[in-house]
Phi, psi and omega in degrees: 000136183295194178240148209310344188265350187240008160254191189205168180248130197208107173281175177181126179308126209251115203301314181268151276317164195293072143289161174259158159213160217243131175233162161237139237205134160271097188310355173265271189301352189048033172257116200300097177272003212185125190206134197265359169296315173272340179307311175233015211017062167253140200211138170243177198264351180207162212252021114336309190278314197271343162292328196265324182295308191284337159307334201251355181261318185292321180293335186261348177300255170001285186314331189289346224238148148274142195032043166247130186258177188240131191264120155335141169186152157249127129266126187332155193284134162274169190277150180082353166251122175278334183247106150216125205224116162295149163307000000 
């Protein structure tokens, strides 16, 4: 897994049901490391909720780490993602 300053938080609409979900993302590599849809098949009614879930999921991933801190940054939206953010 990559290390916590290089990851980011990204939602994405799930086509069936219209639900949102949350990833965690190597903001270098665009490689999904987390995801809470395949993880638990948890899904949210907005893709607010599932940013803010996902945010506290980067956060305890970080907190697992010793001295790792987490850097603010927006990244552009991928297409087909509308919500993409960092912690």
């Amino acid at each position: 897994m990559a290390t916590p300053a290089r990851l980011t938080v990204r939602t994405r609409l799930l086509p069936d049901p219209p639900l949102w979900c949350w990833e965690i993302v190597d903001s270098v590599t665009g490689e999904v490391s987390e995801s809470c849809w395949e993880r638990e098949s948890i899904a949210f009614r907005s893709p607010e909720d599932a940013l803010r879930s996902g945010r506290l999921e980067l956060i305890r991933i970080a907190a697992a780490r010793p001295g790792a801190r987490l850097v603010s940054r927006r990244l552009p939206p991928e297409t087909g993602s509308p919500s993409s953010r960092s912690a």
